[in-house]
Phi, psi and omega in degrees: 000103184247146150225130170252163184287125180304120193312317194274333172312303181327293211286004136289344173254005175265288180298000162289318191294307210296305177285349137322296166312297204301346177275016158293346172179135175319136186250133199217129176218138176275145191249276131263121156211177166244124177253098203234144121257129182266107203240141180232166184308318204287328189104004191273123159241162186219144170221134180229145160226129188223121158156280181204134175216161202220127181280140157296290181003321213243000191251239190310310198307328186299325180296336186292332185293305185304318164295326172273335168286326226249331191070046192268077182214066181269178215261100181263150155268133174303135180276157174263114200238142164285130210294319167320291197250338206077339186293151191310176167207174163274125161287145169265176203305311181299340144290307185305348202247307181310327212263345167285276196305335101031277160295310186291323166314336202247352162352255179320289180309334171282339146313320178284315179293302170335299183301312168312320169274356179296291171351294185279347171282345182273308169322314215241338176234043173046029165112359166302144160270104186287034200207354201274185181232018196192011166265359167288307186269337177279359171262309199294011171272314169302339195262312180328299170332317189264176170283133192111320156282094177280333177213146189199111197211124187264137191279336195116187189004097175062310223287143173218107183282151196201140169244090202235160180209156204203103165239137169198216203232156180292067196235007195200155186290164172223130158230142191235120011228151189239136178256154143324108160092336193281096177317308168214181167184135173320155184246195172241323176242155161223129169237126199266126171256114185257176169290186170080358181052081141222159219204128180247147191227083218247149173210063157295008149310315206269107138156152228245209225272005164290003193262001191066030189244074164343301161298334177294327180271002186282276182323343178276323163318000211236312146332335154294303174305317161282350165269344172285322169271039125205070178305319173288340164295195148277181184298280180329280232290288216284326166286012174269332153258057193245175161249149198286127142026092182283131176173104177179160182262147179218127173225134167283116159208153206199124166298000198254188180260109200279108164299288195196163171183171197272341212258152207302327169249358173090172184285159180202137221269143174244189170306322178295335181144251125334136147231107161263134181208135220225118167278117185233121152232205176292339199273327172310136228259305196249158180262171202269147200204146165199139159262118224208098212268101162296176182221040171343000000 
């Protein structure tokens, strides 16, 4: 007496472990954009990023929240297999009835999780409700509201095109980017202020998951997890549930003095000083890194 397990249950409980991790910290990925930071002698700095940055919260993961409110988890029957050749069979009454008692065990307990993880995902996105049909636009009112967001306009299924600018003096780290209420979240730049007036500058966002970047490899896994788990579908369904595309430039300028950084061609001097510049896609190997000595 063999039965396997239905492919979408498996990649459902696969994308349950996967929003476990991911609620240690809000997950954010840029999709196409551009980017620039300006580092001056002076301490004056400037940052812009313009383009697509994508909540996970807000995309597939959301039906889960919705589900765990609705108590939506009925009861599918399992294919039958011959102990023998493995070919499918029709289950008898005695499997149909063992693979139900089965499931209502795990029920409940699966309802207590399900709610739980709705609960941290509302928790994590500072009380927003990812089930809400109006939590895209009340975070994107929340994001307008701080300095620097200039534009915040939701596209759908997690996405949000965004226009943010930002300048003061390097007198403190700067990360980008951070919301209101959000206990934490991956970033995409950190520009680090050391002693010695030099300044490091890492932007593990911009590089997917050959890049050492966790989160990118949390999320390409959670991508997997939503394509299998609509495996039974068409071709269009199961690539709506993929994540978009990394493809956009991070660029550097700067009057200081460049120590040292990854790109591929090196600094290369303009009116401004310095230029570095990083073409970042899937293909991309290292996330963009540079050290950079001021004079404050």
């Amino acid at each position: 007496m063999t039965f396997m397990p239905d492919l979408r249950r498996v990649a459902g409980a696969a994308l349950v472990g996967c929003l476990a991790l991911a609620l240690s910290g809000c997950l954010l990925s840029p999709g196409k954009f551009t980017s620039q930071l300006t580092l001056h002698k002076d301490g004056a700095f400037s940052y812009v990023y313009d383009g697509q940055i994508y909540l996970l919260a807000l995309s597939k993961l959301a039906d889960m929240g919705a589900k765990a409110d609705s108590g939506d988890d009925a009861f599918v029957q399992q294919p039958c297999y011959n102990d023998d050749t493995f070919e499918e069979r029709d289950c008898t009454a005695a499997e149909i009835a063992e693979q139900k008692k089965t499931w209502e065990e795990g029920h409940e307990a699966r309802r207590k999780e399900a709610a739980k993880n709705a609960e941290m995902m509302r928790a994590m996105l500072g009380g927003i409700d990812p089930a809400d049909p109006d939590a895209a636009q009340e975070l994107a009112a929340r994001m307008e509201r701080q300095a620097g967001w200039k534009k915040v306009t939701y596209q759908g299924d997690g996405m949000f095109d965004v226009s943010f600018e930002i300048a003061g003096r390097l007198d403190h780290d700067f990360l980008f980017p951070t919301i209101e209420s959000f206990p934490m979240s991956n970033f995409f730049v950190l520009v680090g202020l050391r002693d010695g007036n030099t300044v490091r500058v890492d932007a593990p966002g911009f590089a997917p998951q050959t890049g050492g970047n966790p989160f990118a490899g949390m999320m390409s896994g959670m991508a997997g997890a939503m394509a299998a788990e609509k495996a039974g579908e068409d071709d269009a369904a199961a690539d709506a549930a993929m994540f978009p595309d990394l493809d956009g430039t991070f660029t550097i300028v700067t009057d200081g003095e460049i120590l040292a950084n990854n790109t591929d061609e090196g600094p290369v001097d303009s009116a401004q000083g310095h230029t570095l510049a990083w073409k970042v896609t899937k293909r991309t190997k290292a996330a963009p890194t540079a050290l950079i000595r001021i004079a404050p």
